[in-house]
NUVO-339529 format. One record per residue: residue number from 1; residue in three letters; x, z, y of N, C-alpha, C in turn. Coordinates in Angstrom, 1 decimal, m for minus. Layout:
- NUM ALA X Z Y X Z Y X Z Y
...
This chain:
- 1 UNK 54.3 72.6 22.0 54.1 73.9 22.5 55.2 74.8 21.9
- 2 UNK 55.6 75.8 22.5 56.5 76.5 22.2 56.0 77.5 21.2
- 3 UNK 56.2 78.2 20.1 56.1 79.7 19.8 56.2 80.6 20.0
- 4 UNK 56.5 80.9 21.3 57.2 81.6 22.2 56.5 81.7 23.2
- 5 UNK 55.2 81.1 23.2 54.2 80.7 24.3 52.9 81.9 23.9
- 6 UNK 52.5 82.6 24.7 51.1 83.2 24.9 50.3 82.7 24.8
- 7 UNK 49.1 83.1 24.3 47.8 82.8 24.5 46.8 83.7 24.9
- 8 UNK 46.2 83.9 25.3 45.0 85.3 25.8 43.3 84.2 25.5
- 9 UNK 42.6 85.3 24.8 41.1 85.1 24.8 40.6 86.6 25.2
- 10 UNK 39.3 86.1 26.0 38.7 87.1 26.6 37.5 87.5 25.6
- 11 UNK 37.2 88.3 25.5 36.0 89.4 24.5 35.4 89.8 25.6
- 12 UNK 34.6 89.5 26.5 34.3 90.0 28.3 32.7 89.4 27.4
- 13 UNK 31.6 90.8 27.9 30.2 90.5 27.5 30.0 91.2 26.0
- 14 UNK 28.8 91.0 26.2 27.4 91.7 24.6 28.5 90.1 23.1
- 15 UNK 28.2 91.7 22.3 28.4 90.7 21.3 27.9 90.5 20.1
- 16 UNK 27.4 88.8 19.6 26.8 88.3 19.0 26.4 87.2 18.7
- 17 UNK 25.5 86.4 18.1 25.6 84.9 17.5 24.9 84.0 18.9
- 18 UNK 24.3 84.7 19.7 23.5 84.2 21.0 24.0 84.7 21.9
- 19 UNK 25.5 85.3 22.2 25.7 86.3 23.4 26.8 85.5 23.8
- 20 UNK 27.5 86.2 24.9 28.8 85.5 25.5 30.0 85.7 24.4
- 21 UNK 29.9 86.7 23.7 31.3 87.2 22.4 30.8 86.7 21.0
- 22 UNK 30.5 85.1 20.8 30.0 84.6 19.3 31.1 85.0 18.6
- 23 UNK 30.9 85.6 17.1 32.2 85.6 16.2 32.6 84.0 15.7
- 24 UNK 31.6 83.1 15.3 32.4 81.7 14.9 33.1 81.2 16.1
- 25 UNK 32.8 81.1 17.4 33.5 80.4 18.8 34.9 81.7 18.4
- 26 UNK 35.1 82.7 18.2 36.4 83.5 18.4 37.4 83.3 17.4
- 27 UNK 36.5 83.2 16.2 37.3 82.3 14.8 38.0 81.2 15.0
- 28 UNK 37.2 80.5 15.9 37.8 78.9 15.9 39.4 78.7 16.5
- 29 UNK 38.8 79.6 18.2 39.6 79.9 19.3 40.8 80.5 18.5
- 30 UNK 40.8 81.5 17.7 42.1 82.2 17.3 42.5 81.2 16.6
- 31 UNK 41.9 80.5 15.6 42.9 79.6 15.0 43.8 78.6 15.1
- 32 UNK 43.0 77.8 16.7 43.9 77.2 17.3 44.8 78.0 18.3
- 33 UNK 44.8 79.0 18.7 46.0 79.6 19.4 47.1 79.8 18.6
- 34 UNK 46.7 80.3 17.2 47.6 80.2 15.8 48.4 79.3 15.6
- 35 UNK 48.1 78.0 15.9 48.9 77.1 15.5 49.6 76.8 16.7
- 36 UNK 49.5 77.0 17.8 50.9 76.9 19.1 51.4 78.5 19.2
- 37 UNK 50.8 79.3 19.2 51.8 80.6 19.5 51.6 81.9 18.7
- 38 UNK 52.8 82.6 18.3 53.2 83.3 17.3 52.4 85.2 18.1
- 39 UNK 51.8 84.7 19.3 51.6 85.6 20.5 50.4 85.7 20.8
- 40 UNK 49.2 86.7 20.4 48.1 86.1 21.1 47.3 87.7 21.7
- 41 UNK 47.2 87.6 22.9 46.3 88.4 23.7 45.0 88.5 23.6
- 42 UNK 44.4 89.7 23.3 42.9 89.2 23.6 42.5 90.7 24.7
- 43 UNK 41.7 90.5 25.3 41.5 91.1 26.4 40.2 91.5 26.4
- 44 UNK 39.2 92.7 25.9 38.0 93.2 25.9 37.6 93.6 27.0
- 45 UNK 36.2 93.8 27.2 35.3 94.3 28.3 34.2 93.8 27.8
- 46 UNK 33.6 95.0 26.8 32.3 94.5 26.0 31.4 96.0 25.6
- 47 UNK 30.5 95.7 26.0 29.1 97.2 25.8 29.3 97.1 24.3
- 48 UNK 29.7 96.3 23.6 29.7 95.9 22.3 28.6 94.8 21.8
- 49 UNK 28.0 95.3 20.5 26.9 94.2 20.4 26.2 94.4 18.7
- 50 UNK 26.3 93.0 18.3 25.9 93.4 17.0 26.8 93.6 16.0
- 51 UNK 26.6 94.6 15.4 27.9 94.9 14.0 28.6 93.8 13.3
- 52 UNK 27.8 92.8 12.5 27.8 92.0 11.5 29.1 90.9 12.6
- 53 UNK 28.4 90.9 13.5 28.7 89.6 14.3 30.7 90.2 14.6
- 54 UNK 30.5 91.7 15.0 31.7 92.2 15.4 33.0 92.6 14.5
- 55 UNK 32.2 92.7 12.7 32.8 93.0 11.8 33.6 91.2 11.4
- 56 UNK 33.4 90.5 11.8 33.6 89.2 11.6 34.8 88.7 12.3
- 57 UNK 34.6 89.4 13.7 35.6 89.1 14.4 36.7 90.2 14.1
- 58 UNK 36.5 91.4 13.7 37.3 92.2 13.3 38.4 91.5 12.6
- 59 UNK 37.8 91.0 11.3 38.4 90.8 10.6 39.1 89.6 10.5
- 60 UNK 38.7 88.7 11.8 39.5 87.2 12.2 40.7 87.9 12.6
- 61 UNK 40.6 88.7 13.7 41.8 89.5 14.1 43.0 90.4 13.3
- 62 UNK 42.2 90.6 12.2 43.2 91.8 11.9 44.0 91.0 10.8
- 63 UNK 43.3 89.7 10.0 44.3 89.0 9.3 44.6 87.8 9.6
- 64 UNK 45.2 88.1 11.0 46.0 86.8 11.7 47.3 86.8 11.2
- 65 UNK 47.6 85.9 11.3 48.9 85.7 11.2 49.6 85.8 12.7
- 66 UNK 49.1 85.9 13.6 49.9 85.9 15.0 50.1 87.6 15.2
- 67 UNK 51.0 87.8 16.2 51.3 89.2 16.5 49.6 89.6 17.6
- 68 UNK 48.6 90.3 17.3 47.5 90.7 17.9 48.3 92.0 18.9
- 69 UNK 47.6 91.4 20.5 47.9 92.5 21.0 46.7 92.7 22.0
- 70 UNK 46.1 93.8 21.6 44.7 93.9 22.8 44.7 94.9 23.7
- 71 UNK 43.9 94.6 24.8 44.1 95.1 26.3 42.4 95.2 26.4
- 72 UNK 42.3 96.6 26.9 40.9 97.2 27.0 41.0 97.2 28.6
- 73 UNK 40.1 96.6 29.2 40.5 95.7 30.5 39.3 97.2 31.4
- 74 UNK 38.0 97.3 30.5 36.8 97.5 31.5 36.6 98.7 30.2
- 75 UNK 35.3 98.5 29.5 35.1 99.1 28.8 34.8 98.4 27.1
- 76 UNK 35.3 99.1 26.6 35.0 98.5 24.9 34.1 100.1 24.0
- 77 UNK 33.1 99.6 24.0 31.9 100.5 23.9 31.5 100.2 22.1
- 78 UNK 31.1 100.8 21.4 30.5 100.8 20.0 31.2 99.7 19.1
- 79 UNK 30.8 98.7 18.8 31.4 97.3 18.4 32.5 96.8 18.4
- 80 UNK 32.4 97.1 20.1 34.0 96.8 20.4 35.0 97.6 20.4
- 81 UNK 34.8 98.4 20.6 35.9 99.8 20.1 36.5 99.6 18.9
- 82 UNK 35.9 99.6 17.9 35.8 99.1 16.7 37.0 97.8 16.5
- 83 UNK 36.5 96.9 17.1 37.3 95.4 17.1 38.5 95.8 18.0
- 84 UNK 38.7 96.9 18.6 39.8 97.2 19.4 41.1 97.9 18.7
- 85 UNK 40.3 98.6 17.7 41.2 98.9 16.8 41.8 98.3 15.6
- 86 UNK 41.9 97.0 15.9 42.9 96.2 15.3 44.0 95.6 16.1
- 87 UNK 44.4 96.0 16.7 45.1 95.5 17.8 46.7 96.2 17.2
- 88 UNK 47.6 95.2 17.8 49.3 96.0 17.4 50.0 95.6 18.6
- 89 UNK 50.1 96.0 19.4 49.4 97.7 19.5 48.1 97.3 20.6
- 90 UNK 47.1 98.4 20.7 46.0 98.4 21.7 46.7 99.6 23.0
- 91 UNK 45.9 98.4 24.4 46.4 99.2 25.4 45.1 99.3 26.4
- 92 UNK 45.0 100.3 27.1 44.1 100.4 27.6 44.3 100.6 29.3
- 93 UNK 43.7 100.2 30.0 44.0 100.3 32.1 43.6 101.9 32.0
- 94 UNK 44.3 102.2 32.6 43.7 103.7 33.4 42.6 104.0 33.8
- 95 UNK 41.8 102.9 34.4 40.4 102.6 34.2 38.9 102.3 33.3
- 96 UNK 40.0 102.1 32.5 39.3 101.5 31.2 38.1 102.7 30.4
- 97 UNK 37.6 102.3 29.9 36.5 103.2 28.9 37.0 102.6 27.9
- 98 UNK 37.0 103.9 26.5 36.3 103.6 24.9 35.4 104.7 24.4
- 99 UNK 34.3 103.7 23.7 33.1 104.4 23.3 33.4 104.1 21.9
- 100 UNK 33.2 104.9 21.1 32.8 105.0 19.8 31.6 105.3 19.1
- 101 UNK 30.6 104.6 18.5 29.8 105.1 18.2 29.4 104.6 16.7
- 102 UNK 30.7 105.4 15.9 31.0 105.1 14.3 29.8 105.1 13.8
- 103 UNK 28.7 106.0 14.3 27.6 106.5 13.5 26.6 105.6 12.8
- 104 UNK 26.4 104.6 13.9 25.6 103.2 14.3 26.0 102.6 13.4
- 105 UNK 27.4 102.2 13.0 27.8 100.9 12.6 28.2 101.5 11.0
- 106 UNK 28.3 102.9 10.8 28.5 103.2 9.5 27.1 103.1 8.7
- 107 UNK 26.3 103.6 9.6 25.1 103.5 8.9 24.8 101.8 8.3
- 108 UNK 24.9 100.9 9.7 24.6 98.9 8.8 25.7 99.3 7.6
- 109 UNK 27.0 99.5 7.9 27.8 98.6 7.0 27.2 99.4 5.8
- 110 UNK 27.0 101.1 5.8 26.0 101.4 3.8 24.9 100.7 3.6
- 111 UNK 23.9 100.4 4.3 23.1 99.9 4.3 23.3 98.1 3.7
- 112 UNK 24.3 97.5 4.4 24.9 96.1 3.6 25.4 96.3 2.5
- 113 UNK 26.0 97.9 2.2 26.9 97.7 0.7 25.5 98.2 m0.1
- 114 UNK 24.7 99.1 m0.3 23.5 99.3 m1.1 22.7 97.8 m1.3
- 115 UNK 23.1 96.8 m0.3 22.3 95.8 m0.5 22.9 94.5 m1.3
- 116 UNK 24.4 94.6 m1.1 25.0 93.7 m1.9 25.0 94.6 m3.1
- 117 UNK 25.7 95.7 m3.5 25.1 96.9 m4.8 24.3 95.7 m5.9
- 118 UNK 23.2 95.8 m5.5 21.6 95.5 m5.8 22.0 93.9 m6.5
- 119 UNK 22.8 93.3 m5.3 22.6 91.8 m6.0 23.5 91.6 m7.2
- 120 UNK 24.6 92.6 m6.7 25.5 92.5 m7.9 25.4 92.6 m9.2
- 121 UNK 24.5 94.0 m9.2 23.9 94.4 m10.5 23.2 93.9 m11.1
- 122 UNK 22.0 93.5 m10.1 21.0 92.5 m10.8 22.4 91.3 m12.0
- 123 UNK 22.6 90.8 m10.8 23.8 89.4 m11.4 24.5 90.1 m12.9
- 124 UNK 25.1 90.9 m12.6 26.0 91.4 m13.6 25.8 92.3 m15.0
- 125 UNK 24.5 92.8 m14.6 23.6 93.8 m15.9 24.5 94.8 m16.0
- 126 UNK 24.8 95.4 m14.6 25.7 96.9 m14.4 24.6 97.4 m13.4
- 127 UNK 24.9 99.0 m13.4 23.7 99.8 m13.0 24.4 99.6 m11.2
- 128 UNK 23.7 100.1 m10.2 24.4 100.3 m8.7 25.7 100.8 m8.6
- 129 UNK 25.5 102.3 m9.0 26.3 103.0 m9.2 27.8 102.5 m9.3
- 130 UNK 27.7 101.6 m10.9 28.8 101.1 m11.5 29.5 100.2 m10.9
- 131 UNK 28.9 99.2 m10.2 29.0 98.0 m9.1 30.1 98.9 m7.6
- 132 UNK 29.3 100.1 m7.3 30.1 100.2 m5.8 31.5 101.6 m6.4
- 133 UNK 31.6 101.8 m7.8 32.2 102.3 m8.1 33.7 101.2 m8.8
- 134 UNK 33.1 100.0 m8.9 34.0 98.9 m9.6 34.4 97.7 m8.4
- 135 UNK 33.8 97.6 m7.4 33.6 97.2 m6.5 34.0 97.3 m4.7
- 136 UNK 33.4 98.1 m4.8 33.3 98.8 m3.6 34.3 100.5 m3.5
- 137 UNK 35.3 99.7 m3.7 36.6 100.8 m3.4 37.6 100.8 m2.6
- 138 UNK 37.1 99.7 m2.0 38.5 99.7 m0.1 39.3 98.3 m0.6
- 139 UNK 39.1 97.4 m1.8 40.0 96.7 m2.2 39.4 95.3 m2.6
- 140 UNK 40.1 94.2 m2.3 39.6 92.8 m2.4 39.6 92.8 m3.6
- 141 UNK 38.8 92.2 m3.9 38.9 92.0 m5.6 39.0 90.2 m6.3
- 142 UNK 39.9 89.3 m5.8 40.1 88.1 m6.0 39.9 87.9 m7.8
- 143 UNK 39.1 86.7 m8.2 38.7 86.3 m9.7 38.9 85.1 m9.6
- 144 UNK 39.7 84.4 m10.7 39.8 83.4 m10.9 38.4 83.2 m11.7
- 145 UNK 38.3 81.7 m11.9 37.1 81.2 m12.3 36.5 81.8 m14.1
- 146 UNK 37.5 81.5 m14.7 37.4 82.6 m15.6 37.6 84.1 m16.1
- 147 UNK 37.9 84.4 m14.8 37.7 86.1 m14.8 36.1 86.0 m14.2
- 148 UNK 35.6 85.2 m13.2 34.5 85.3 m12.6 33.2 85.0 m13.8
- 149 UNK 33.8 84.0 m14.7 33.0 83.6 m15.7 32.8 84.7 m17.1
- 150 UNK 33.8 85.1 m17.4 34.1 85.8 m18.5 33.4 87.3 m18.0
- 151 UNK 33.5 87.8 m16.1 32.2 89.6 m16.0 31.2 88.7 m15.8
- 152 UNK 30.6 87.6 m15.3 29.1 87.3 m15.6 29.1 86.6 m14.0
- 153 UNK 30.0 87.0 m12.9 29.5 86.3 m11.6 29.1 84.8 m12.0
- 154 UNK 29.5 84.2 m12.8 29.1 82.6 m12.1 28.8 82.6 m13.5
- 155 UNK 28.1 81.1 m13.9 27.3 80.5 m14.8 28.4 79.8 m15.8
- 156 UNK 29.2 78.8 m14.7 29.7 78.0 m15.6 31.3 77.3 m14.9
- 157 UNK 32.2 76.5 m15.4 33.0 75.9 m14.6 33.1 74.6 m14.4
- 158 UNK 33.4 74.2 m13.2 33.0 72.6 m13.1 33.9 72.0 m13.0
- 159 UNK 34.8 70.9 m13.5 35.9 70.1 m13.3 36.1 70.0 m11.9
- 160 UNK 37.1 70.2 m11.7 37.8 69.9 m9.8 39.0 69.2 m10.3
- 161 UNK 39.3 68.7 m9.6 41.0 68.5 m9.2 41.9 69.5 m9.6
- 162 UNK 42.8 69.6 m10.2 43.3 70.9 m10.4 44.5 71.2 m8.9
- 163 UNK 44.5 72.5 m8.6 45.3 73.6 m7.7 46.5 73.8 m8.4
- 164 UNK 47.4 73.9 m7.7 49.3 74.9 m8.3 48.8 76.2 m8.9
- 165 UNK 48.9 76.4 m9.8 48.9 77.8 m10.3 49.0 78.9 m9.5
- 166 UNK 49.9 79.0 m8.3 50.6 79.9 m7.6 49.6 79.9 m6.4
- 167 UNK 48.7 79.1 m6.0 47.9 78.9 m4.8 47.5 80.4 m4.3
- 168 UNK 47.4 80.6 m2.8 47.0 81.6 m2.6 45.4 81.8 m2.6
- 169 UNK 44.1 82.6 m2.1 43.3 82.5 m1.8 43.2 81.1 m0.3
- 170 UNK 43.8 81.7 0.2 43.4 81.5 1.8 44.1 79.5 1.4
- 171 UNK 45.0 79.1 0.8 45.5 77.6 0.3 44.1 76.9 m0.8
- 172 UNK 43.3 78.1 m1.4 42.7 77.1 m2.0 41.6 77.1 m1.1
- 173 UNK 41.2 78.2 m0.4 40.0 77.7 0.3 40.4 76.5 1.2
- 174 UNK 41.6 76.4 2.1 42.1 75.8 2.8 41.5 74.0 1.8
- 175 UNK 42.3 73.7 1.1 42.3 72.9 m0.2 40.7 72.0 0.0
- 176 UNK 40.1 73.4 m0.3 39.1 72.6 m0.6 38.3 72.4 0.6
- 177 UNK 38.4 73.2 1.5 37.4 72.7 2.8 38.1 71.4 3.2
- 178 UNK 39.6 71.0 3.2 39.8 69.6 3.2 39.2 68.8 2.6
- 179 UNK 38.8 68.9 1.7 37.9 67.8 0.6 36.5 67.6 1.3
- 180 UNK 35.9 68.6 2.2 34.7 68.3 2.9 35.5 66.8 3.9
- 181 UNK 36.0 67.0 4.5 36.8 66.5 5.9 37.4 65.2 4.9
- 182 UNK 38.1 64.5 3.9 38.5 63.7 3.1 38.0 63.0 2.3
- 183 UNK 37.2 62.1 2.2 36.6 61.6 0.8 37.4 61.4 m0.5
- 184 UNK 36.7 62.0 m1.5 37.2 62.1 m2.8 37.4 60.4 m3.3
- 185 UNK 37.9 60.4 m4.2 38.3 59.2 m5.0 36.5 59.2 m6.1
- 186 UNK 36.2 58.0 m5.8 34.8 57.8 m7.4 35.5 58.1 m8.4
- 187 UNK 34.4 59.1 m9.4 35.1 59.0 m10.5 33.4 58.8 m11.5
């Protein structure tokens, strides 16, 4: 296949783990378009659906490695609005609708962060507060095993195979979900 070659996936329908727009089936789909073209279209016409489900695919899309370019065909309503604005660039038909309905979806995602908050603190013996103030500031917060070990997230560390020092996140997860898919050597 060329790199130079298109790909288009359609976002058409309600979206959610039971609906026509599943986030794991759009994860998958993008990844294999990823690996034949540097190009990928996706094409919405969705009432929207459920947040969690849409935040997922949001974020398949927005840290592609392929050039995202989305086309608001019908209408992209709440959810999808949302997922539309990851697009470089988003275009819409003259016909087209977008609904926004930030209100809905701002409310789940506080309501998820007050809830992760909770488990954090519990885990960590930091008050809420301190957690979405150390935490929850717009920024990934990547821990090696002993940063993870040394604020309290994990218990303990377990012998693996060792990783390149320089590994990225996305190489060691890569890494090791091979190891599911590979049988290890007995030790």
């Amino acid at each position: 296949f060329s790199s130079r070659r298109r790909h288009t996936r359609f976002l058409y329908g309600d979206i959610g783990d039971y609906t026509e727009v599943q986030s794991g089936r759009i994860a998958q789909e993008l990844m294999e378009a990823e690996r034949v073209s540097r190009r990928i279209h996706v094409r919405i016409n969705s009432n929207g659906g459920e947040v969690y489900s849409g935040i997922a695919i949001f974020n398949a899309l927005r840290h592609s490695q392929a050039d995202i370019r989305i086309y608001v065909d019908g209408i992209a309503a709440s959810m999808a609005s949302v997922i539309a604005l990851c697009g470089k660039p988003v275009e819409m038909s003259k016909y087209a609708r977008l609904m926004q309905d930030l209100q809905r979806c701002m409310e789940e995602i506080e309501s998820l962060e007050g809830s992760l908050s909770e488990i954090y603190a519990e885990r960590l013996g930091m008050s809420k507060e301190e957690v979405k103030q150390t935490y929850f500031d717009g920024e990934d917060h990547w821990l090696t095993a002993k940063e993870a070990l040394d604020l309290g997230f994990i218990d303990d560390i377990y012998d693996a195979d060792p990783v390149p020092a320089d590994s990225t996140p996305a190489q060691i997860y890569t890494l090791f979900n091979n190891r599911l898919v590979e049988p290890q050597k007995n030790r």
